[in-house]
Phi, psi and omega in degrees: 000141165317329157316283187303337180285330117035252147359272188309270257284296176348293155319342183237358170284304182306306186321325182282110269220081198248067151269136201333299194290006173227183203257129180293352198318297170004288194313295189340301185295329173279302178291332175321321183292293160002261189321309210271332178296333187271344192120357220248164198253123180239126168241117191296135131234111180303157159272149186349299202275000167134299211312315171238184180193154192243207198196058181293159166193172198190135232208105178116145181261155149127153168275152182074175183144150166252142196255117194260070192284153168179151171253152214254352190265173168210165191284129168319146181268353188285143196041055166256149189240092196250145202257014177228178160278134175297326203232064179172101175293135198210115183282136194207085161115338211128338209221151177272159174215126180168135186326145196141276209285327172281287179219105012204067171278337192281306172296340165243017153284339161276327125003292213278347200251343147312288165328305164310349166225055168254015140256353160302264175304007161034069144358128202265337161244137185318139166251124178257143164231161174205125184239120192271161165222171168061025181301306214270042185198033173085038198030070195277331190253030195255309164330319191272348170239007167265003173280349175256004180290312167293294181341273233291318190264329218101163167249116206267142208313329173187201207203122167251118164269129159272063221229146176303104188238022184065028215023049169290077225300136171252113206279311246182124179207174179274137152300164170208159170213134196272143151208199211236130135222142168275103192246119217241133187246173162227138170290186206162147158324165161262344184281354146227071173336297193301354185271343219231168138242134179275110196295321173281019135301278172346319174292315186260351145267013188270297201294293191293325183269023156258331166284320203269010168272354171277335166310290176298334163299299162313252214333304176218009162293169185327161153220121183229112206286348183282357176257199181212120312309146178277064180203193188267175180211121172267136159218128172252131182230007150212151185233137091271165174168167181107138156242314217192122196332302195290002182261100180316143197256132184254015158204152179200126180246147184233110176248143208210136136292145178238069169268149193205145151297176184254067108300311220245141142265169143331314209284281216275011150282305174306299183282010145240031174275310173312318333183314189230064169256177181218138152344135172103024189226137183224122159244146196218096168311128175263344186180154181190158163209137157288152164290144184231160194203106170254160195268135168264017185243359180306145157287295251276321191255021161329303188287336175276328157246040141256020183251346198273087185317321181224111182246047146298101162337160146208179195225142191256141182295327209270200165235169192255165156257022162310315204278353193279333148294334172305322205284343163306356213029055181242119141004120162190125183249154150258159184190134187204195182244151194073203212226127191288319191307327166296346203260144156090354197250169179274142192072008172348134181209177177214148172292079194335329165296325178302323191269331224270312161313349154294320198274341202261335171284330169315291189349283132012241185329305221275327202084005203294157154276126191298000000 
């Protein structure tokens, strides 16, 4: 059955232990071969540091064509209480379970077990893939391959990110952007404080004009009801500073977040959080993807939601490498198999159904002959 080679490709896509902070190379090399054993033309893109690697390929003559996304990293197990091995797929129930397996090795294991009988079934449209790293560590590695994705493939009627949607087509999610700040004090005792500036003061002004800009966002910012919460959002989520109670700390870093909608950017949310700031805090982006917002009525995806058992549109909290094919001016929903409530947990698992309806919409999509 189709399922089970499914199954197998899963299983050896979960062995490989591709967490963010390590190197994919391994996966990368087994599927390329894979992808070149089906017939399909493979182009490696290394990353900056050496270290990693993304994967385009392409299967088919011909304009158009669908192009088929996923990322090869996954999130760490550590201090997670997982009651199997993460990286040894183990079936229970219905359901596969292994780091993975959710998000989003499962979509491409249906993806990589399509791509195996395309010279058999000879697909009526070009299939294109593109496999990214370093996504779960802010879709660091996606930038770095997309200026070769039309070089390289062509350009294809649209682009599916296969990230978990219950295989629902996904319209839409907020964009983001991460930074760094230095909020630089000068030392001193504590015992004459007021003479120094304290850099975790400075840090909790920091802290407060992020708040009171979130505020300001409820209040009279963009809105799109279709998100959760609708509206853009700041957030801070490490705070340090400080060595030692008696001491003023003359340095404290704050990393802090932006997700927005595409009404609203990063740049004029950050200036006005700047905006009542007091000297001595440097701020520095670390990281950013755009968001995205597809018309869900483009012809162009006609085949993608009549290939769809249940094609209702939605809009997703989390985020993606989707807006980085929008900005190609490529079609591009996301959609996969399983559930995000699964992803990122110890014991991560996907419903097998879940795979069986992904590989039966590729089909689909694709044009394959049954």
């Amino acid at each position: 059955m189709a399922i089970d080679r499914v199954c197998e490709i899963l299983e050896r896509l979960i062995a490989f232990p591709t967490i963010s902070s390590a190197s994919n190379l391994d996966l990368v090399a087994w599927v390329e071969a894979f992808l070149e054993e089906a017939g399909f033309s493979v182009t490696r893109i290394p990353s900056a540091c050496g270290n990693k690697a993304g994967l385009l390929a392409r299967f088919g003559e011909g304009e158009g064509g669908a192009l088929l996304s996923a990322h090869t990293d996954v999130v760490p197990v550590e201090g997670q209480a997982w009651s199997r091995d993460p990286f040894k797929l183990h079936e229970e129930n219905g359901r596969l379970y292994g780091r993975g397996a959710t998000d989003m090795k499962g979509f491409i294991a249906c993806v990589l077990a399509l791509a195996e009988t395309s010279r058999e079934r000879q697909p009526k449209r070009p299939v294109m893939i593109a496999l990214s790293f370093d996504e779960e560590v802010g879709c660091r590695g996606i930038p770095q391959m997309i200026d070769h994705v039309i070089p390289t493939l062509g350009r294809p009627d649209f682009a599916i990110v296969g990230e978990p949607t219950l295989m629902r087509p996904a319209i839409g999610h907020k964009g983001k952007a991460s930074y760094h700040a230095v909020c630089h004090g000068t030392p001193g005792h504590s015992a004459m404080a007021p003479k120094f500036q304290n850099a975790l003061h400075l840090a909790a002004d920091l802290i407060m004009a992020l708040r009171a800009e979130q505020a300001r966002l409820m209040a009279e910012g963009a809105r799109d009801r279709e998100c959760d919460p609708p509206c853009s959002t700041v957030h801070a989520g490490i705070l340090r500073g400080g060595k030692a109670l008696n001491i003023v700390p003359d340095r404290a870093d704050v990393d802090f977040e932006i997700r927005h909608l595409a009404a609203e950017t990063p740049g004029d949310i950050l200036g006005s959080v700047r905006a009542g700031l007091p000297d001595g805090i440097e701020i520095t982006e670390t990281g950013a993807y755009p968001g995205l917002d597809t018309d869900p009525q483009d012809p162009a995806l006609r085949p993608v939601m009549e290939a769809l058992d249940e094609a209702v549109p939605l809009k997703l909290a989390f985020g993606t490498e989707a807006g980085f094919f929008s900005h190609l001016g490529l079609p591009t929903v996301v959609c996969g198999p399983g559930t995000m409530d699964d992803g990122h947990q110890p014991d991560e698992s996907i419903a097998i159904d879940q795979l069986v309806a992904c590989l039966a919409f590729l089909k689909r999509i694709s044009g394959a002959q049954p």
